[in-house]
C-alpha positions as YAML, in Angstrom:
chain: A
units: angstrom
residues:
- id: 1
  name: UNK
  ca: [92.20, 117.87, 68.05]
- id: 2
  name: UNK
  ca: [94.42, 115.59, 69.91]
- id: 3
  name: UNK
  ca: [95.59, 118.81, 72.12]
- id: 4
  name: UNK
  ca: [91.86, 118.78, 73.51]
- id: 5
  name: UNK
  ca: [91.34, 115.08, 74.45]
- id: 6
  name: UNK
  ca: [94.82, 114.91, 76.26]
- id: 7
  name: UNK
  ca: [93.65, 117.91, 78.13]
- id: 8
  name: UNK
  ca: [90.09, 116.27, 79.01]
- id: 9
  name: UNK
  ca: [92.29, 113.54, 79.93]
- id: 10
  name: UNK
  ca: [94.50, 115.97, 82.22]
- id: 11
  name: UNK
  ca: [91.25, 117.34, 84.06]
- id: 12
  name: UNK
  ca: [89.86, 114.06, 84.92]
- id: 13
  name: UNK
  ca: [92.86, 113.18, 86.07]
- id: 14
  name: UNK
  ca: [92.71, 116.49, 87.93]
- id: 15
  name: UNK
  ca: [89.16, 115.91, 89.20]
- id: 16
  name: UNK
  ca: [89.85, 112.41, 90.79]
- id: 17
  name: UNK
  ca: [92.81, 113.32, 92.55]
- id: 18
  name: UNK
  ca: [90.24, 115.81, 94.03]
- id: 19
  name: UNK
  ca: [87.76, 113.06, 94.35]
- id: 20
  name: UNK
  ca: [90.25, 110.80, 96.52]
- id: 21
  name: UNK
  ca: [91.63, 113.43, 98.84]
- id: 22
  name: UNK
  ca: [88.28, 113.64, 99.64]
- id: 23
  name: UNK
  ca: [87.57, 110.70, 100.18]
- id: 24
  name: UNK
  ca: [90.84, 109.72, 102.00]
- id: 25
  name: UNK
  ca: [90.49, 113.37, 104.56]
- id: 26
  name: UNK
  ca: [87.18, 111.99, 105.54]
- id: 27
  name: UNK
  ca: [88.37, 108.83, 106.00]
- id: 28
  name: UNK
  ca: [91.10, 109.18, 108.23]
- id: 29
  name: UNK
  ca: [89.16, 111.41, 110.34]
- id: 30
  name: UNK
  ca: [86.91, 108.35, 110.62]
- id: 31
  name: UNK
  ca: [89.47, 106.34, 111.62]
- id: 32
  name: UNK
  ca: [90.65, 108.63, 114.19]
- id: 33
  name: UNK
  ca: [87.59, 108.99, 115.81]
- id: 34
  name: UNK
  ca: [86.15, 105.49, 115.77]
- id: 35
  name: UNK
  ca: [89.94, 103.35, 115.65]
- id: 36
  name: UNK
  ca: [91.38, 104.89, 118.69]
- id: 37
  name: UNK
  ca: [93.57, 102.57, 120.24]
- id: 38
  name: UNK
  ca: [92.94, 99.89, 118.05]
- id: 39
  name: UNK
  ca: [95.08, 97.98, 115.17]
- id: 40
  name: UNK
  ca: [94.20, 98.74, 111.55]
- id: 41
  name: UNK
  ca: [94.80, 95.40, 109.99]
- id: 42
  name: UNK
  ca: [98.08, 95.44, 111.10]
- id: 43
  name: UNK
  ca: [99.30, 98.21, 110.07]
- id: 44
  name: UNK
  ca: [99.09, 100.48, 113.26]
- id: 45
  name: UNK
  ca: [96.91, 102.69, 115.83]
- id: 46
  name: UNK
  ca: [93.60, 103.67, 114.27]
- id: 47
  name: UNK
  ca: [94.98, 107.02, 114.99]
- id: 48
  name: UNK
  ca: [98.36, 107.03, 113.43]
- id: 49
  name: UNK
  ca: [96.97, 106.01, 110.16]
- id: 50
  name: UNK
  ca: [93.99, 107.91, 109.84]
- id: 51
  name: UNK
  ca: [96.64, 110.63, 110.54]
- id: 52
  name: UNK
  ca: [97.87, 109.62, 107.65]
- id: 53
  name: UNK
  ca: [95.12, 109.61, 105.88]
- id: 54
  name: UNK
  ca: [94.23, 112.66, 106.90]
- id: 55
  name: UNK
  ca: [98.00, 114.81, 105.95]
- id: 56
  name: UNK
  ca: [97.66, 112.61, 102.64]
- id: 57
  name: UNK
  ca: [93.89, 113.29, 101.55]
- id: 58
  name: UNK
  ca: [94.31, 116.71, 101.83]
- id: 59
  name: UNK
  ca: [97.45, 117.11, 100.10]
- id: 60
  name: UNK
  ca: [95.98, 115.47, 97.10]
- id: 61
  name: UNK
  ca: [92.48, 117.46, 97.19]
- id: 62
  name: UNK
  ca: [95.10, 120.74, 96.83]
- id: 63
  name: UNK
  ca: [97.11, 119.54, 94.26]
- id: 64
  name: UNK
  ca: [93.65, 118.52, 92.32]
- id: 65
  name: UNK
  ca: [92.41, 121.68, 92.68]
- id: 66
  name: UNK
  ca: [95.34, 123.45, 91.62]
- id: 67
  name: UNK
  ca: [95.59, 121.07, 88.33]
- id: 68
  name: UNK
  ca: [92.14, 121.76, 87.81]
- id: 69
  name: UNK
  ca: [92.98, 125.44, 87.57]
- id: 70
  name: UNK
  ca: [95.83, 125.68, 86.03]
- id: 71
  name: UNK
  ca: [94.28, 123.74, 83.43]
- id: 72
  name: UNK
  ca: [91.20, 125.78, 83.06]
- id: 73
  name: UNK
  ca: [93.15, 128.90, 83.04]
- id: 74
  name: UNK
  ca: [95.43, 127.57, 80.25]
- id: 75
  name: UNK
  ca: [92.52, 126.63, 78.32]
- id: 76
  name: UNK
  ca: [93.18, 122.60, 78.21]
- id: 77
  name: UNK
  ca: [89.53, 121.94, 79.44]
...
């Protein structure tokens, strides 16, 4: 039984790494197309960090997708 809710546990996990990639892709594209030029709350050019953003979101969106595989696959979910 306790095999089952840590691998519930694992897919959410899974799912809202997804979730936030998403979120984050979408994101920096905004902030590349809207940011150009301008500072981000200090932090740089609307473009550099929505790069960011951008490398980052979808680099967790893949890695959620492949946890959410693998763990369907190995039967945790």
């Amino acid at each position: 039984m306790m095999a089952k809710k840590q691998g519930i546990g694992l897919a959410v996990v899974a799912f809202a790494l997804y979730i936030i990639g998403g979120v984050s892709t979408f994101g920096g594209l905004i902030l590349m197309g809207t940011m150009r030029g301008e500072n981000v709350m200090g932090w740089g050019d609307g473009t550099g960090i929505g790069s960011l953003f951008l490398a980052a979101g979808l680099c967790l969106s893949i890695v959620g997708v492949l946890l959410m595989r693998l763990f369907r696959n190995r039967g945790f979910a």
